[in-house]
C-alpha positions as CSV (number, residue, x, y, z in Angstrom):
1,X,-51.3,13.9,41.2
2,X,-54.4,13.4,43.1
3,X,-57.1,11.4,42.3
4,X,-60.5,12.8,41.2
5,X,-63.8,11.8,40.7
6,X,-65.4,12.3,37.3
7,X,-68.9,13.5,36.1
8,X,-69.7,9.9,34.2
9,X,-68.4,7.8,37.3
10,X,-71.2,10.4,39.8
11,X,-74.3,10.7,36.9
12,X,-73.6,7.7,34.6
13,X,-73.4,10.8,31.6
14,X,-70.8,12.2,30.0
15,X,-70.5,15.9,31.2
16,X,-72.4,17.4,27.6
17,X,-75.1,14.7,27.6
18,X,-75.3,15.7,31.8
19,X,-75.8,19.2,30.9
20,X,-78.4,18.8,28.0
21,X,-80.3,16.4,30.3
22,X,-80.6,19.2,32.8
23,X,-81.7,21.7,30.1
24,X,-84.0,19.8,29.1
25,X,-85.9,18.8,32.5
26,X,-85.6,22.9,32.6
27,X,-87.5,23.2,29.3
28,X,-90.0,20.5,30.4
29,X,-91.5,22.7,33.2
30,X,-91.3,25.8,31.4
31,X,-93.2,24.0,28.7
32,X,-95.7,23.2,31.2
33,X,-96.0,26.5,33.4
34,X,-96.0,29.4,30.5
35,X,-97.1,30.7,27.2
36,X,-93.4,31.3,26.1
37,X,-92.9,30.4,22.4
38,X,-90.6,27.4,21.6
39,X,-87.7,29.3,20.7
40,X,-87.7,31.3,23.6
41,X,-87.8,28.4,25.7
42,X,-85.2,26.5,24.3
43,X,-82.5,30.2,24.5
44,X,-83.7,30.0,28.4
45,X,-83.0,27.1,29.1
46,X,-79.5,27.1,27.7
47,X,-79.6,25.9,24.0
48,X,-78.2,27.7,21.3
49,X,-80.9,27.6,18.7
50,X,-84.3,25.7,18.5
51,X,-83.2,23.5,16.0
52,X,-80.5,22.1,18.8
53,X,-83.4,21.9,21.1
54,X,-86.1,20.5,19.0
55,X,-83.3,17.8,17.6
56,X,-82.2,17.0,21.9
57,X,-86.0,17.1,23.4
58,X,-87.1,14.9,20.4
59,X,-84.0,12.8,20.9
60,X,-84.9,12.1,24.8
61,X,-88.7,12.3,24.8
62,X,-89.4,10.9,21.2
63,X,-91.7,14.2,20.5
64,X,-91.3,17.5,19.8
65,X,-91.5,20.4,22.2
66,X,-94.5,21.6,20.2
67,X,-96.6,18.1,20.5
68,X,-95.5,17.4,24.3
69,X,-97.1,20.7,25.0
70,X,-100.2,20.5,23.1
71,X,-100.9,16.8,24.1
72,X,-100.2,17.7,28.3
73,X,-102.6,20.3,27.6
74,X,-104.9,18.7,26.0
């Protein structure tokens, strides 16, 4: 058997929390660059419901998609 390199030993995340971080950074600039609402956002950028989204964004950016928006607005 060959050896193989894995996900956590290139990123430093497991291959799910790689995957959401990406999703999010995704949803951070369509956040930024378009009127979408929130739950279209978070189906775009790959999650399966807002609630997943709103729970993983608050989770890495300790505020909701809705507030991050508003307050980069202004």
């Amino acid at each position: 058997v060959g050896s193989y390199t894995t996900v956590k030993e290139i990123t430093g995340f497991k291959l799910s929390e790689y995957l959401t971080k990406i999703r999010l950074e995704h949803s951070v600039k369509y956040l930024l660059s378009n009127e979408e609402n929130i739950t279209t956002i978070a189906l775009e950028s790959g999650f399966y419901d807002q609630s997943h989204f709103n729970k993983n964004f608050k989770k890495l950016l300790d505020t909701t998609p809705n507030h991050f928006r508003k307050v980069i607005r202004g």
